[in-house]
C-alpha positions in Angstrom: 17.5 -24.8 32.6 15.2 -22.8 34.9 12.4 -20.7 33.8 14.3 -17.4 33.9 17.1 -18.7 31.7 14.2 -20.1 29.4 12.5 -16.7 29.2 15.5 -15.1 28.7 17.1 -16.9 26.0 13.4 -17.8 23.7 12.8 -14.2 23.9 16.0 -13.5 22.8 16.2 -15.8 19.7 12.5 -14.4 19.0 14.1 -10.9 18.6 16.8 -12.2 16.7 14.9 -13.8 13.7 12.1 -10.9 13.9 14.2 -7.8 14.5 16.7 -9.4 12.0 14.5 -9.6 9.4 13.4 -6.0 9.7 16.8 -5.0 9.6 17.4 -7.3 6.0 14.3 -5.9 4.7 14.8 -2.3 5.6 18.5 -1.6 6.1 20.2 -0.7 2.5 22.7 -3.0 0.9 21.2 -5.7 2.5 20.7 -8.3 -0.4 17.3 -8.7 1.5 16.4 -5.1 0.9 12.6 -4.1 0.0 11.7 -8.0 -0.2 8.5 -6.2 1.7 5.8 -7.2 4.3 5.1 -10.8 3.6 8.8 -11.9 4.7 8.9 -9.6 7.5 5.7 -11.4 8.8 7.2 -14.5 7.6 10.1 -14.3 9.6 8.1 -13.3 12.8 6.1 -16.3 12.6 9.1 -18.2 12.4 10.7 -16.6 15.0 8.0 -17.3 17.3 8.1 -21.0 16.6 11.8 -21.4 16.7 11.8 -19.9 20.4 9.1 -22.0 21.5 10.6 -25.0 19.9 13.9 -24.2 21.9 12.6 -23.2 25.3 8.8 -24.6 25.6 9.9 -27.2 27.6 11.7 -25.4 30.2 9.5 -22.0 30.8 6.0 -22.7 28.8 7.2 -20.0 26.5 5.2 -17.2 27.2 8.2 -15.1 26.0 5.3 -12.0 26.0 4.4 -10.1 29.1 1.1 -9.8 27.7 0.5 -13.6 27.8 2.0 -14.0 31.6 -0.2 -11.8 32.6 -3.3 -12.8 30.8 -2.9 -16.2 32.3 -2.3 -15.1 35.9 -5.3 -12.7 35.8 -7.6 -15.8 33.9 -5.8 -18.0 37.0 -4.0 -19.9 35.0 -0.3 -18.7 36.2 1.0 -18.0 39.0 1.9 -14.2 40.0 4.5 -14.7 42.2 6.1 -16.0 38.9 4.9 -12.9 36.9 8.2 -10.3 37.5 11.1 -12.8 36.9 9.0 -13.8 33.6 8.7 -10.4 32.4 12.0 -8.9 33.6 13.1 -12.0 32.0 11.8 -11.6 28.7 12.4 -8.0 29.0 16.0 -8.4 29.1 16.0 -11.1 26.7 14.7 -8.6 24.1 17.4 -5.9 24.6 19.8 -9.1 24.2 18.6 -10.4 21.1 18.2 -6.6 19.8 22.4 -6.2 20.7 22.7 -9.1 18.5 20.9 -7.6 15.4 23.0 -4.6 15.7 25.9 -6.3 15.7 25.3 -8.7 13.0 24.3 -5.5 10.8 27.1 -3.1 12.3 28.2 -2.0 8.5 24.4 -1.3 7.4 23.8 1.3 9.8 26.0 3.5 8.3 25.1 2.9 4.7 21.1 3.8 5.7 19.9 7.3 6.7 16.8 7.5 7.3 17.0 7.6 11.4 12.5 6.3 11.2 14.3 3.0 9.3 16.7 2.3 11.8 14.0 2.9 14.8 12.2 0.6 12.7 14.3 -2.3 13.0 13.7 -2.6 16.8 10.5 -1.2 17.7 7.0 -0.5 15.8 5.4 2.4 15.3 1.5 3.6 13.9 1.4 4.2 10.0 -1.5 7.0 11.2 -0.2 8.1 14.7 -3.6 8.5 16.6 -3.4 7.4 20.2 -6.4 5.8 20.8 -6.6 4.0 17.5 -3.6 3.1 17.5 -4.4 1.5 21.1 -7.4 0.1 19.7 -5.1 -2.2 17.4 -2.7 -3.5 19.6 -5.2 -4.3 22.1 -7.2 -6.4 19.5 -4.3 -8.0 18.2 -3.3 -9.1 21.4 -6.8 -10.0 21.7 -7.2 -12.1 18.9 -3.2 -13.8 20.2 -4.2 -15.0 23.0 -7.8 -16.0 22.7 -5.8 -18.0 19.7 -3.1 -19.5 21.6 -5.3 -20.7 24.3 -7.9 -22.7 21.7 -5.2 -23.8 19.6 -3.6 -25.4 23.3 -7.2 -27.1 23.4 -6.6 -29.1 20.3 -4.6 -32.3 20.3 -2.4 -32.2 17.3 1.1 -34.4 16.5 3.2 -34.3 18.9 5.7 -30.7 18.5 3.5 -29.2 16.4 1.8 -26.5 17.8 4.5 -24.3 18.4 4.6 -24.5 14.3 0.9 -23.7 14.5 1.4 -20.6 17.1 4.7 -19.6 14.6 1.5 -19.2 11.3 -1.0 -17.7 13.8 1.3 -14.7 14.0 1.8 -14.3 10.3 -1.8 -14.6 10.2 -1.9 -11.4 12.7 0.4 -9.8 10.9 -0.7 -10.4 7.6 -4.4 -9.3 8.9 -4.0 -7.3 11.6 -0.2 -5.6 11.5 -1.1 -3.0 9.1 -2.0 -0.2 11.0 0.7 0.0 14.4 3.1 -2.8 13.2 1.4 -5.1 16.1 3.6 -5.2 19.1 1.0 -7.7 20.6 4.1 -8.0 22.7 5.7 -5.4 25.6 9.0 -6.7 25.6 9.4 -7.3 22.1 9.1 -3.4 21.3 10.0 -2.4 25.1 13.4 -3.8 24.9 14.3 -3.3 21.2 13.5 0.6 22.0 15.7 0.6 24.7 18.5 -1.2 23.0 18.0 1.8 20.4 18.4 4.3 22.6 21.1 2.7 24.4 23.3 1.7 21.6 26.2 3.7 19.4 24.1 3.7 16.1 25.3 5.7 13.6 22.9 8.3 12.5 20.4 7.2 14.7 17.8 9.8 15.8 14.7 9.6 18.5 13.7 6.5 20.2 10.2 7.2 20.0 9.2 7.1 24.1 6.1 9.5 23.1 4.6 6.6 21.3 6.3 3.3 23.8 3.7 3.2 25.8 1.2 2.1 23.6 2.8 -1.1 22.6 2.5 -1.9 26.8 -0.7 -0.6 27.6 -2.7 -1.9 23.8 -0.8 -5.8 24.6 -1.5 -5.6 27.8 -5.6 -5.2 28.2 -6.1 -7.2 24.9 -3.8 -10.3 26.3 -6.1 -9.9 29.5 -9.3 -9.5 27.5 -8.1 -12.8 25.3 -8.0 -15.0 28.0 -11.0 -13.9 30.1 -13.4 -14.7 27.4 -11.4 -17.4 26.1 -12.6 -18.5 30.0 -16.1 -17.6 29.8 -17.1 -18.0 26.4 -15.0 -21.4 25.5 -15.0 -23.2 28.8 -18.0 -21.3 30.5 -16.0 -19.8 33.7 -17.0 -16.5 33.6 -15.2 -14.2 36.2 -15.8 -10.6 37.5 -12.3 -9.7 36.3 -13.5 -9.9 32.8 -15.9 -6.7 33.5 -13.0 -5.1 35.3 -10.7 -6.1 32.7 -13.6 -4.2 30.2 -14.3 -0.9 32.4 -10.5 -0.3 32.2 -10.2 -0.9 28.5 -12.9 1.2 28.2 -11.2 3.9 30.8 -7.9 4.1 29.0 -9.1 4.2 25.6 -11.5 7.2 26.3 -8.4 8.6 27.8 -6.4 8.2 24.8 -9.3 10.2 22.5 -8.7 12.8 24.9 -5.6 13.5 24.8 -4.2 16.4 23.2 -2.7 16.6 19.3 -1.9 12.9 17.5 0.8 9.9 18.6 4.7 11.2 16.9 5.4 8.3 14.3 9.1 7.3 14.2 9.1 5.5 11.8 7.8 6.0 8.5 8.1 2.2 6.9 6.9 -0.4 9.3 9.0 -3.0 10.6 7.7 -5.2 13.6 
């Protein structure tokens, strides 16, 4: 399998398991229905492990735009691989999105809230405020990838850490997912919206785009800010990237404070 195909299909099955249980959760007559936040972070969590379980081998999993590029600024990758890894994953998010609609084709039409069904495929802010809302998905991502690359440092038995990476991310969400529904991920909300607005939902209203690019600009500074001081502060390579890396965080969340009137929340219940 090449590393294309391996992108393609983790990130796929990762939407499958997390955008599926948001639909269960949040879609009516679904014998999952209002079994709340724990399962939803639950099911993420696994999610994440199953894909890297299926396609570590073949691609590394990065399966998150925000971790290829973390680890080609930090040197780690390279970026001539960065654009098939993303469009990659991108398009492996709209698949595994198709697949949730299908599997819940009857439910759509049973629920009518239009925020739920957004819901299902991409996050939105419980208090829409641009630059906090920023502010959370950059240190989520933060706290994701400083994470991944010390629990990579440890030697544990052999296949467990993608098990290990699946409970980080119910720690995040169970910690952390509160406020924006962490993204922590650009193609796993950038797909899923686009999916929405592409597909013949019933009832289905705004796809949100005022708010999208917050779950792609928040992932991807606090991926890059992860691994630089995972670099410096762990291992004690400190680059100049890491102060670049900080002036533009800095840039785009002043920015954010400044713009005009408060994010537009689709969705009023979170799902991932």
């Amino acid at each position: 399998m090449s590393p294309f195909l391996g992108e393609l299909i983790g990130t796929a099955l990762l939407i499958i398991f997390g955008a599926g249980v948001c639909a269960g959760v949040n879609l009516k007559k679904s014998y999952a229905a209002n079994s709340g936040w724990i399962v939803i972070t639950m099911g993420w969590g696994l999610a994440v492990a199953v894909a890297v379980y299926a396609v570590g081998r073949y691609s590394g999993a990065h399966l998150n735009p925000a971790l290829t590029v973390a680890l080609a600024i930090s040197g780690d990758f390279p970026w001539k691989d960065v654009p098939g890894y993303v469009l990659a994953q991108v398009l492996g998010a709209m698949v595994g999105a198709a697949v949730v609609y299908l599997h819940y084709w009857p439910h759509w039409k049973e629920t009518d809230d239009p925020g739920v069904k957004l819901g299902v495929f991409a996050t939105g802010p419980a208090v829409p405020d641009a630059a906090a809302n920023l502010l959370s998905e950059i240190i989520g991502t933060f706290v994701l990838v400083l994470a991944i690359l010390a629990i990579g440092a440890n030697q544990f038995a052999d296949g467990l850490n993608p098990f290990i990476v699946g409970f980080l991310i119910v720690a995040i969400g169970l910690s952390l997912g509160g406020t924006t529904g962490y993204a922590i991920n650009p193609a796993r909300d950038f797909g899923p919206r686009l999916a929405h607005f592409l597909l013949p939902i019933p009832g289905k209203g705004s796809s949100n785009w005022a708010y999208a690019w917050v779950p792609i600009v928040g992932p991807l500074l606090g991926g890059a800010l992860g691994s630089l001081v995972y670099k410096a502060v762990f291992l004690g390579k400190p680059t100049g990237a890491l102060w670049g890396v900080l002036a533009a965080t800095a840039a785009v969340l002043a920015a954010a404070k400044m713009t005009k009137g408060r994010t537009a929340s689709a969705a009023s219940r979170r799902s991932l």
